[in-house]
DRENFIKOL-928835 format. One record per atom (N, C-alpha, C): atom name; chain; residue number from 0; y negated, x negated, z. Coordinates in Angstrom, 2 decimals, padded with zeros to 5 digits, m for minus. Example, Ala and Ser with C-alpha at 12.3 -4.5 7.8 and 13.67 -1.06 7.14 Angstrom:
! DRENFIKOL-928835
+------+-------+------+---------+---------+---------+
! name ! chain ! resi !       Y !       X !       Z !
+------+-------+------+---------+---------+---------+
!    N !     A !    0 !  005.69 ! m013.19 !  007.80 !
!   CA !     A !    0 !  004.50 ! m012.30 !  007.80 !
!    C !     A !    0 !  003.30 ! m013.20 !  007.80 !
!    N !     A !    1 !  002.25 ! m012.85 !  007.08 !
!   CA !     A !    1 !  001.06 ! m013.67 !  007.14 !
!    C !     A !    1 ! m000.03 ! m012.90 !  007.87 !
+------+-------+------+---------+---------+---------+
END
This chain:
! DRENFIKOL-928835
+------+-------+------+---------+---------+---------+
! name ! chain ! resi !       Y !       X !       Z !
+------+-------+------+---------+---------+---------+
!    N !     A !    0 ! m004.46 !  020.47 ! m001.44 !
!   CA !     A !    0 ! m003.52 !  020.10 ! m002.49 !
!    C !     A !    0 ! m002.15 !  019.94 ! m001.84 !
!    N !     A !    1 ! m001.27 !  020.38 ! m002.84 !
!   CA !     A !    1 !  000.20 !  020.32 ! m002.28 !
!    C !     A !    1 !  000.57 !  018.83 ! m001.98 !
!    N !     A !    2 !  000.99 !  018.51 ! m000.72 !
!   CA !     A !    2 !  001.74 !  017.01 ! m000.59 !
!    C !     A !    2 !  002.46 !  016.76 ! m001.58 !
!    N !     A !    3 !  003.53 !  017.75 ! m002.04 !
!   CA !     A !    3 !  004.62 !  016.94 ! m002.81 !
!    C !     A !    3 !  003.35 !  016.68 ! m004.47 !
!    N !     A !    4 !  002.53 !  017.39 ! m004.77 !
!   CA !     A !    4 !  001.92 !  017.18 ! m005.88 !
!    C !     A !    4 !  001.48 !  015.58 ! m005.93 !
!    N !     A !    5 !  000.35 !  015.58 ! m004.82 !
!   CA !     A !    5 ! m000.43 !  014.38 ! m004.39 !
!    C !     A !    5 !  000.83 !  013.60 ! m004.46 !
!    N !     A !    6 !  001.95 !  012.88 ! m004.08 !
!   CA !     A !    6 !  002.99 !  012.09 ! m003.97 !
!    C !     A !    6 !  003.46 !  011.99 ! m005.15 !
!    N !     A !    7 !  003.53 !  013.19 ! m006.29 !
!   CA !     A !    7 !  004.01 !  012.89 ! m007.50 !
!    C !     A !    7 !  002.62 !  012.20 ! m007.95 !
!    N !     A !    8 !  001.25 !  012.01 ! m007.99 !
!   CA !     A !    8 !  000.61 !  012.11 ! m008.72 !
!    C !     A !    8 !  000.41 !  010.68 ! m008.42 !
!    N !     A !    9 !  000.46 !  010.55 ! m006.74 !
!   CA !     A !    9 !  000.44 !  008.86 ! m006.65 !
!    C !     A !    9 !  001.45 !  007.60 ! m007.17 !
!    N !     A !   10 !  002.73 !  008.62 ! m006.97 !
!   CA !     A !   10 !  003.72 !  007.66 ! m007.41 !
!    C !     A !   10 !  003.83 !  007.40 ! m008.89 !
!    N !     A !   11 !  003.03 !  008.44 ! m009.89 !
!   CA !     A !   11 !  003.31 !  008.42 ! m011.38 !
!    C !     A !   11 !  002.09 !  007.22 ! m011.72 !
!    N !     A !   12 !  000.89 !  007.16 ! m010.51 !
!   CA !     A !   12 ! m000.14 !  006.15 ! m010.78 !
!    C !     A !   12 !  000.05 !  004.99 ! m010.56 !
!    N !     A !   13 !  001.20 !  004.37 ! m009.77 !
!   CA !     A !   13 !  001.44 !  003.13 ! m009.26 !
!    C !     A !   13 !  002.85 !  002.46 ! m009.91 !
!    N !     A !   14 !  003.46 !  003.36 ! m010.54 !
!   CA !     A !   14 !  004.59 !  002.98 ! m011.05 !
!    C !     A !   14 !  004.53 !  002.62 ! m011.94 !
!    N !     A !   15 !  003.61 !  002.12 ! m012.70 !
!   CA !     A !   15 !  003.21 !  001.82 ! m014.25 !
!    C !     A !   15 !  003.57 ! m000.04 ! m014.43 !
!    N !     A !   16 !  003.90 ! m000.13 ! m015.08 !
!   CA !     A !   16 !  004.04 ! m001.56 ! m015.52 !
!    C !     A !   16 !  003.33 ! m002.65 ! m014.64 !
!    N !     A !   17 !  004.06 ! m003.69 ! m013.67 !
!   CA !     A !   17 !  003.52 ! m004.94 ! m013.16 !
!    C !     A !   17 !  003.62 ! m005.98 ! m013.91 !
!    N !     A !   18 !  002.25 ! m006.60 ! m013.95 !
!   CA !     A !   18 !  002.14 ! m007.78 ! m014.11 !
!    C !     A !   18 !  000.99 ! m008.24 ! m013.64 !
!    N !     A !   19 !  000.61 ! m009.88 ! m013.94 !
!   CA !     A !   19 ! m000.09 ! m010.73 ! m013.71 !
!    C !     A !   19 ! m001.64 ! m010.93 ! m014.37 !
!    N !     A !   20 ! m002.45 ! m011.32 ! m013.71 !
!   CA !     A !   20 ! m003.59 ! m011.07 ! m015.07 !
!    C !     A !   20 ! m003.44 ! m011.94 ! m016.24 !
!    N !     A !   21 ! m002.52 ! m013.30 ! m016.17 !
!   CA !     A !   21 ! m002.94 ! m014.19 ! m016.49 !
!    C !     A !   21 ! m001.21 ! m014.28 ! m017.15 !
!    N !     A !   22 !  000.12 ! m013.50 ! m016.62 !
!   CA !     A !   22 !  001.56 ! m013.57 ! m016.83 !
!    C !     A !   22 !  001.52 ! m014.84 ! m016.33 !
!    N !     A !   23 !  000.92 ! m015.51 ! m015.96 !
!   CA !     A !   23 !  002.02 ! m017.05 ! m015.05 !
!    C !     A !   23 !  002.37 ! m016.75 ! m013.92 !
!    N !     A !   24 !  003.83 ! m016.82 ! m013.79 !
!   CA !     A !   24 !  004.50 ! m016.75 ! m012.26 !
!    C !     A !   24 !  004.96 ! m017.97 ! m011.91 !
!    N !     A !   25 !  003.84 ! m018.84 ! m012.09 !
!   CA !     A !   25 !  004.15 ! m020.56 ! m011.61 !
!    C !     A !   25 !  003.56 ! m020.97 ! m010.39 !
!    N !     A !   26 !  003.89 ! m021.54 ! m009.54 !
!   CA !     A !   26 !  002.91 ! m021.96 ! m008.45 !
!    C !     A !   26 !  001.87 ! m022.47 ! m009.29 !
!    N !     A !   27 !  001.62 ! m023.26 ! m009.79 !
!   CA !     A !   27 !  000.78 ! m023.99 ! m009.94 !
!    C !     A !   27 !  000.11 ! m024.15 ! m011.57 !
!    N !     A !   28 !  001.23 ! m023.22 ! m012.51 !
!   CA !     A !   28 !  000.89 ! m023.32 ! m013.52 !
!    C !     A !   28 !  001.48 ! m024.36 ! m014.71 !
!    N !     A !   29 !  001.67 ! m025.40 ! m014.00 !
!   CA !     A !   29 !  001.42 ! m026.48 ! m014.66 !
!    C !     A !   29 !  003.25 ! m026.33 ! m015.58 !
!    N !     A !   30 !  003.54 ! m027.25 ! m016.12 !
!   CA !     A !   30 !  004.88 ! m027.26 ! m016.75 !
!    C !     A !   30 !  006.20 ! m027.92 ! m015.76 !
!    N !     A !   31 !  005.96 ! m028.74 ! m014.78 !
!   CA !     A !   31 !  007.33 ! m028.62 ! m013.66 !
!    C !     A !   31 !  006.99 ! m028.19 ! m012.51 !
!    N !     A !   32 !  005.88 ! m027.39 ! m012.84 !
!   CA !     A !   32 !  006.06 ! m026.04 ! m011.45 !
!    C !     A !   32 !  007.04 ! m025.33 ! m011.11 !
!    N !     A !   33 !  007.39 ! m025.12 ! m009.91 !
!   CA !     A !   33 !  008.68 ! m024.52 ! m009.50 !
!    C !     A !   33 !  008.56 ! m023.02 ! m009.35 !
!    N !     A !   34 !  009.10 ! m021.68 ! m010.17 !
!   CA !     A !   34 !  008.74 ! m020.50 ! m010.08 !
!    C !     A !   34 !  008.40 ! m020.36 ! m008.47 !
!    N !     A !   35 !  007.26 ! m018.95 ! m008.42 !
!   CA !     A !   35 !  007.63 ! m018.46 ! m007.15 !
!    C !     A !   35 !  008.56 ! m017.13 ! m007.02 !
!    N !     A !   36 !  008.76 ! m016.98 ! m005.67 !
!   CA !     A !   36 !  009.52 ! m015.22 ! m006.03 !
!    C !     A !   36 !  008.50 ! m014.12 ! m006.21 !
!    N !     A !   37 !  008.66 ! m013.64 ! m007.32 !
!   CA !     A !   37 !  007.89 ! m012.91 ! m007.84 !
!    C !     A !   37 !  008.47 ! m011.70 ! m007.42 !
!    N !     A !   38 !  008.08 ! m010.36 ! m006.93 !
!   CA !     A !   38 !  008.43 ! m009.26 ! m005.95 !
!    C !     A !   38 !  007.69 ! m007.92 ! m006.80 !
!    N !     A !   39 !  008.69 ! m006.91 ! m007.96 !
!   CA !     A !   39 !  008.32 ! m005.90 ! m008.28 !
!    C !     A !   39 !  007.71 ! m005.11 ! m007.65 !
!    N !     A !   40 !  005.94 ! m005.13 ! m007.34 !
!   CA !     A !   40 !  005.21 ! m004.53 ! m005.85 !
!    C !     A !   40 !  004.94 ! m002.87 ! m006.15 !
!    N !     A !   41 !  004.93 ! m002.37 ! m007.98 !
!   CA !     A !   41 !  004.71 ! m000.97 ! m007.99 !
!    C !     A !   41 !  005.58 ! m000.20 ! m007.47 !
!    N !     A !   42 !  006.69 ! m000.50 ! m007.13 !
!   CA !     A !   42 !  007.82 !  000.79 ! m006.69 !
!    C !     A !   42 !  007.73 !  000.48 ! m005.21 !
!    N !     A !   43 !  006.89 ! m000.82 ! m004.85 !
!   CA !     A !   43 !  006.73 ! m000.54 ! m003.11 !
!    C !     A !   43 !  005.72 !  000.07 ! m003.03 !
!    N !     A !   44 !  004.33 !  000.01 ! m003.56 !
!   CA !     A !   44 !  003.37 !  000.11 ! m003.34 !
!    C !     A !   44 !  003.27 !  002.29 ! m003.47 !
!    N !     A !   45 !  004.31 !  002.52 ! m004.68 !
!   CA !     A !   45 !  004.53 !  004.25 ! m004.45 !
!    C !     A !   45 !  005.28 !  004.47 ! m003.59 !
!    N !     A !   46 !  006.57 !  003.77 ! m003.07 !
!   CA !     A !   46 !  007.26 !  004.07 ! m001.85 !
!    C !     A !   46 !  006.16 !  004.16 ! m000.22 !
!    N !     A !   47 !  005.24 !  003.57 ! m000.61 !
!   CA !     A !   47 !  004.31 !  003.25 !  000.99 !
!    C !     A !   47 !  003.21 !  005.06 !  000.78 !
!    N !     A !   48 !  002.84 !  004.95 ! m000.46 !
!   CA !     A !   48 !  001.95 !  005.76 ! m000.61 !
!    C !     A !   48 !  002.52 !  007.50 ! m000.46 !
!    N !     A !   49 !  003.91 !  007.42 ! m001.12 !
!   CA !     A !   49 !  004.14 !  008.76 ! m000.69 !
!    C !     A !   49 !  004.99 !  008.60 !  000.77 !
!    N !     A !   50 !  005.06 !  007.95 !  001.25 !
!   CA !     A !   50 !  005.31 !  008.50 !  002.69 !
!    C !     A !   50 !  004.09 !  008.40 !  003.54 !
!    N !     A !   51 !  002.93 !  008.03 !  003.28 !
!   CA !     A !   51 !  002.31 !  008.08 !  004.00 !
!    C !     A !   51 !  001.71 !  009.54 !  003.52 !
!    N !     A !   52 !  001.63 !  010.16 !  002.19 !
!   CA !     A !   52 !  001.28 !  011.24 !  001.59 !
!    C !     A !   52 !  001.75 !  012.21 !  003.00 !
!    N !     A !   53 !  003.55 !  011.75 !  002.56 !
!   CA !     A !   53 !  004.25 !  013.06 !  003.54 !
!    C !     A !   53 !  003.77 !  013.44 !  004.78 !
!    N !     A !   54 !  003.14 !  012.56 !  005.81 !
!   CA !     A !   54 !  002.53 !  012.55 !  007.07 !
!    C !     A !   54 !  001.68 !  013.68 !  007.08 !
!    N !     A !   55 !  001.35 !  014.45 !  008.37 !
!   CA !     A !   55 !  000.58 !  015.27 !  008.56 !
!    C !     A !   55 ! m000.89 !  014.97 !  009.23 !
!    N !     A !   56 ! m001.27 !  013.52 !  008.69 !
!   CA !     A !   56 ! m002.51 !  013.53 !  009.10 !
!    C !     A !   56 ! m003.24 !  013.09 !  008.02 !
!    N !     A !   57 ! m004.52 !  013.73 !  007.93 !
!   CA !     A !   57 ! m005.30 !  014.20 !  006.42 !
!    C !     A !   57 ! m005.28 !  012.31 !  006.36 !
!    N !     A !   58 ! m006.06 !  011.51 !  007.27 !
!   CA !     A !   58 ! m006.63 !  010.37 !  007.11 !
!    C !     A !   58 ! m005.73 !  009.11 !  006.69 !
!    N !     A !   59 ! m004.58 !  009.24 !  006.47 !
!   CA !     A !   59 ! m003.76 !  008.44 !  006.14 !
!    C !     A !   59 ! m003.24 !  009.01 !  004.46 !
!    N !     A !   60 ! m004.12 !  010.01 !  003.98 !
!   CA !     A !   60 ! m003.39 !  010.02 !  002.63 !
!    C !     A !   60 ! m004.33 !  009.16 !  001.82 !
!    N !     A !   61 ! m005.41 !  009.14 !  002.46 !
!   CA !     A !   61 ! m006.69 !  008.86 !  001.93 !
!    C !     A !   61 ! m006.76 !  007.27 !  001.94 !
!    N !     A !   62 ! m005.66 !  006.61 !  002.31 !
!   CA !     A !   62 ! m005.51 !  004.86 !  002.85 !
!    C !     A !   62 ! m005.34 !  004.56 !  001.05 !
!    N !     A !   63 ! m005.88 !  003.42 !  001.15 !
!   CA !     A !   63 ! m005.56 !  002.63 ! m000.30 !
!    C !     A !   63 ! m004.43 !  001.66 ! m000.20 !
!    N !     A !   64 ! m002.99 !  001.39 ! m000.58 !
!   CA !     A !   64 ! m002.45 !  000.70 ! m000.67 !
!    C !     A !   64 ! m001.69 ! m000.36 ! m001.57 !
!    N !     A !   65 ! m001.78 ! m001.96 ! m001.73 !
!   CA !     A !   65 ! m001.82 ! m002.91 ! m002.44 !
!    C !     A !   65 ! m001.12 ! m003.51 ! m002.49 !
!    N !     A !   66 ! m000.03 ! m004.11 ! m003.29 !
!   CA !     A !   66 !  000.95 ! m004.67 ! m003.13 !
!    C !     A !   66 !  001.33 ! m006.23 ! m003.99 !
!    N !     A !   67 !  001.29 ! m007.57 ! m003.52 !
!   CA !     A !   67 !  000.84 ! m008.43 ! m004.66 !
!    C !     A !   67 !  002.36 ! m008.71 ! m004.97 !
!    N !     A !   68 !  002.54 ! m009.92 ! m005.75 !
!   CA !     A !   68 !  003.70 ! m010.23 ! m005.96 !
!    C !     A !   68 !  004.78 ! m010.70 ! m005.49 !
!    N !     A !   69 !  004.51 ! m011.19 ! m003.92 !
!   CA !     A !   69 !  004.78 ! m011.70 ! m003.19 !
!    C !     A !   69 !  005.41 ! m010.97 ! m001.82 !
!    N !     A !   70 !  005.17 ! m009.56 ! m002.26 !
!   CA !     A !   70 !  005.39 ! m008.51 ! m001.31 !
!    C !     A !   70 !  004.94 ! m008.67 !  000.13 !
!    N !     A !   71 !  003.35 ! m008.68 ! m000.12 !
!   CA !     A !   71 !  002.73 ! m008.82 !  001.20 !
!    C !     A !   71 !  001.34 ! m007.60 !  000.83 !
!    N !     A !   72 !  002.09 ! m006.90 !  001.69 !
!   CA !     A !   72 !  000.84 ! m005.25 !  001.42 !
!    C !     A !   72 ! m000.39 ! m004.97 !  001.85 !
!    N !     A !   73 ! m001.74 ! m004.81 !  001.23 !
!   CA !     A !   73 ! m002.88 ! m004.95 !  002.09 !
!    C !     A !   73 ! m003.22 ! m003.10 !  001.80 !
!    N !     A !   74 ! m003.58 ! m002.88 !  003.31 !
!   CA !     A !   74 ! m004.13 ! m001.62 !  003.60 !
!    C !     A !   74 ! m005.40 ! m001.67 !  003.61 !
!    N !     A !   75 ! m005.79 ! m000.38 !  003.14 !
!   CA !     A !   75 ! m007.52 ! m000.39 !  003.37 !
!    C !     A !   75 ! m007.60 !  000.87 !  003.43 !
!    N !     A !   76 ! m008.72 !  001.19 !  003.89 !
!   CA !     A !   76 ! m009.68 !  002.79 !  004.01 !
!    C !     A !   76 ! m010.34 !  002.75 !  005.86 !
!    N !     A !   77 ! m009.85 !  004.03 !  005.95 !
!   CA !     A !   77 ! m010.28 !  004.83 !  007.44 !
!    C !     A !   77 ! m009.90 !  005.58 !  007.43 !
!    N !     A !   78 ! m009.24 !  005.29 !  009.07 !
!   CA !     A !   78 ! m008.45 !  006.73 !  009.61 !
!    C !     A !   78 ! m009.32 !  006.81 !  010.75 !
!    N !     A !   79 ! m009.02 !  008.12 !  011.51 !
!   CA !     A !   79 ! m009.78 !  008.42 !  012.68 !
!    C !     A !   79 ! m009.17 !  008.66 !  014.04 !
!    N !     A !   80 ! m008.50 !  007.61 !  014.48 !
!   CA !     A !   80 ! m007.55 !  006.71 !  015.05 !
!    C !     A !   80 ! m006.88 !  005.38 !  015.01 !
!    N !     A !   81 ! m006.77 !  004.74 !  015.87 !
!   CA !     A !   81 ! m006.04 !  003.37 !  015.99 !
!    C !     A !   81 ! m004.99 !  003.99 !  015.39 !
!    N !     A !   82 ! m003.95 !  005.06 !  016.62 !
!   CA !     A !   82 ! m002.95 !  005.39 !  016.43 !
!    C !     A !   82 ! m002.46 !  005.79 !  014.87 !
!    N !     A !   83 ! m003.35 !  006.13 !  014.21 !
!   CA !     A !   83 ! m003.05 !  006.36 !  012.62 !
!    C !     A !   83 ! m003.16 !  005.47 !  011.86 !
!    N !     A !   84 ! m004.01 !  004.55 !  011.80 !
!   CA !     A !   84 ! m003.75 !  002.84 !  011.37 !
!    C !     A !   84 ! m002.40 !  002.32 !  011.84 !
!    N !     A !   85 ! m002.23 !  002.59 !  013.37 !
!   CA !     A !   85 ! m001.04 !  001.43 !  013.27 !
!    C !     A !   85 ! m000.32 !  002.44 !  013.12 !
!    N !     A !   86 !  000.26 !  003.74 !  012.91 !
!   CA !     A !   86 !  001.48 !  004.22 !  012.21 !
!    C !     A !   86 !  001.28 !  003.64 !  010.70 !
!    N !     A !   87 !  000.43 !  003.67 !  009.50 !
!   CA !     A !   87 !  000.06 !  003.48 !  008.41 !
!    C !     A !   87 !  001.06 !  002.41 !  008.36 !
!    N !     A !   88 !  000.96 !  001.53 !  009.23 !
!   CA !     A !   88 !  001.25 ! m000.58 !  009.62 !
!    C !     A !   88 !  002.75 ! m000.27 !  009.53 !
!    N !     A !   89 !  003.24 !  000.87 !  010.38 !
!   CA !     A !   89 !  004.68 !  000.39 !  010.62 !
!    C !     A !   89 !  005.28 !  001.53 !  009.64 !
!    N !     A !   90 !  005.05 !  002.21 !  008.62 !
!   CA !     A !   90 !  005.08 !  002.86 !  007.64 !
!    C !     A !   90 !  005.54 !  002.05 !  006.60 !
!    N !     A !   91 !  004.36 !  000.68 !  006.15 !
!   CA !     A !   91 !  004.40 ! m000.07 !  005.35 !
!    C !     A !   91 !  005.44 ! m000.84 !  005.68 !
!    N !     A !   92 !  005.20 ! m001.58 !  006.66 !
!   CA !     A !   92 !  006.30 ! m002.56 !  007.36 !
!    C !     A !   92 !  008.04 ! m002.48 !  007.22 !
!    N !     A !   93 !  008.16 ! m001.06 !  007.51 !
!   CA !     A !   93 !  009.76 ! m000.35 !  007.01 !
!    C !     A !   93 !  009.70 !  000.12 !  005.85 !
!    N !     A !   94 !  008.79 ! m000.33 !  004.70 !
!   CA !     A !   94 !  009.62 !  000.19 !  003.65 !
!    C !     A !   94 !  010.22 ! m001.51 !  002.96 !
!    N !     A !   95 !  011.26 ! m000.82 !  001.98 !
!   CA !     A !   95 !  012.29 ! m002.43 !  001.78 !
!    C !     A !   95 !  010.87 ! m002.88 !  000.97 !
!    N !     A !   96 !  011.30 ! m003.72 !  000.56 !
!   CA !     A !   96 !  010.76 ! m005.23 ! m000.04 !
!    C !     A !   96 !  009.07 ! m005.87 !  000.57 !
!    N !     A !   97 !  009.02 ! m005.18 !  001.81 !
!   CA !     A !   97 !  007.79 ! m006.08 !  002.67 !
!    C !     A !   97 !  007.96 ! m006.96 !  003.11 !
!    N !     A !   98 !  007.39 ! m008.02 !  002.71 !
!   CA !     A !   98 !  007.25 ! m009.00 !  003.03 !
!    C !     A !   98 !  006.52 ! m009.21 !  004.73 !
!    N !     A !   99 !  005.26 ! m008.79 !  004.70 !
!   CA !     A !   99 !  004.48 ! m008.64 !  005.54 !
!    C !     A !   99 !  003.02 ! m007.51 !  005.14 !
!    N !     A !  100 !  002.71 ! m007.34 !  006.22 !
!   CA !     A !  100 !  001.47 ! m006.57 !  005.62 !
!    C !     A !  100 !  000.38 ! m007.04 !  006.90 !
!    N !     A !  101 ! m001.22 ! m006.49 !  005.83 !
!   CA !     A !  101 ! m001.81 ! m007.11 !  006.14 !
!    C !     A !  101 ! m002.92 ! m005.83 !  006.29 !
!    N !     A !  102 ! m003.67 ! m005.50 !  007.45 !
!   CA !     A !  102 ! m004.34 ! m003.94 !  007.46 !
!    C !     A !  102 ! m005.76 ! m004.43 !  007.78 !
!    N !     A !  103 ! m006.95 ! m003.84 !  006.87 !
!   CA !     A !  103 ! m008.31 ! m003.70 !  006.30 !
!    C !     A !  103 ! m008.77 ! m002.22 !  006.79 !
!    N !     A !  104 ! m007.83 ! m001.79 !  007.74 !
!   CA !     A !  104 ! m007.89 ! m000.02 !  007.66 !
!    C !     A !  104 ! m009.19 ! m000.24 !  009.03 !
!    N !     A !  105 ! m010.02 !  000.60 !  008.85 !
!   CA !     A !  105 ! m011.34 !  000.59 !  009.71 !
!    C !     A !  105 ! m011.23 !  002.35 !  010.38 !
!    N !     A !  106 ! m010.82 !  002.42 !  011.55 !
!   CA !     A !  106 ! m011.41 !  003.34 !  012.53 !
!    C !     A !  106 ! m012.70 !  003.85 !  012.78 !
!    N !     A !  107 ! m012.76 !  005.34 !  012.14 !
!   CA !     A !  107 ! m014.28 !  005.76 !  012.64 !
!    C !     A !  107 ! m013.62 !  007.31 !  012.93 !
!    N !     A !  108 ! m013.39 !  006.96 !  014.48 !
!   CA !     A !  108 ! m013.58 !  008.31 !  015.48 !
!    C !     A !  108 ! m014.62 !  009.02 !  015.30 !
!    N !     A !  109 ! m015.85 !  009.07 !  015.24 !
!   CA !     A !  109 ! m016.64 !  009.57 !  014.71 !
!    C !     A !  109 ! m016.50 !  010.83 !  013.61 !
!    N !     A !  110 ! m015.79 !  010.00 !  012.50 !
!   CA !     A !  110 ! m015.66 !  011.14 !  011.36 !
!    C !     A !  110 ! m014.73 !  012.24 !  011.87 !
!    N !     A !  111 ! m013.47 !  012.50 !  012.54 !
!   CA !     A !  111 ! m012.72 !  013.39 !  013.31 !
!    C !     A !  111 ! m013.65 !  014.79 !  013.44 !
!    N !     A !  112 ! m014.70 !  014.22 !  014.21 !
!   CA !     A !  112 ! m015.30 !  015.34 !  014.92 !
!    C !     A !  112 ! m016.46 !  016.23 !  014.04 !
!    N !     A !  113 ! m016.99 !  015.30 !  012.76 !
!   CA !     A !  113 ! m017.37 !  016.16 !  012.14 !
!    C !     A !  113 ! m016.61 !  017.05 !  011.18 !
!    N !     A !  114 ! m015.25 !  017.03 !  011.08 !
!   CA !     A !  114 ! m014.68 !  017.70 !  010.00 !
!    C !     A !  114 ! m013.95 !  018.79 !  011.19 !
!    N !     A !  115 ! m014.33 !  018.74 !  012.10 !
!   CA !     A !  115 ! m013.63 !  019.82 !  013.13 !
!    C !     A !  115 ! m014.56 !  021.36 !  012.51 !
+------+-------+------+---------+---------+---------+
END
């Protein structure tokens, strides 16, 4: 599949309306709860996904990426490399509104060699 397709197709999936399950952006809920900063995460969460799209390694298109309100990004999947996890890390890390991120991404060298 064409990169730029996959990148339109991810970014048209993640860009859809944020919100809350519940719409309270209160710490605590209660009525003199003090807002928290609440952090528009769909336009990070397609900014992370199509650049990692753009990359030329199959195993990083395939990463799931999560973005809460708080702009702290959790990665998940498998790549077949460290080295492709932690590019994934500093991918996420430089795009604007990260807070921090947080990587679930699991290494299986293994799979590499059967798709050779």
């Amino acid at each position: 599949m064409d990169k730029r397709i996959l990148a339109g197709i991810l970014a048209g999936y993640f860009l859809g309306p944020a919100w809350s399950a519940d719409g309270d952006t209160t710490a605590t809920g209660g009525d003199n709860a003090r807002p928290t900063q609440v952090v528009d995460d769909s336009p990070i969460t397609a900014a992370i996904a199509h650049r990692l799209a753009e990359e030329n390694d199959e195993s990083l298109v395939g990463l799931h990426v999560d973005t809460d309100p708080q702009g702290t990004v959790w990665l998940s999947g498998r790549t077949y490399s460290q080295a492709a996890a932690d590019h994934a890390v500093a991918i996420a890390r430089g795009t604007q509104g990260v807070a921090q991120v947080k990587s679930r991404i699991v290494v299986t060298p293994e799979a590499s060699a059967t798709r050779q």
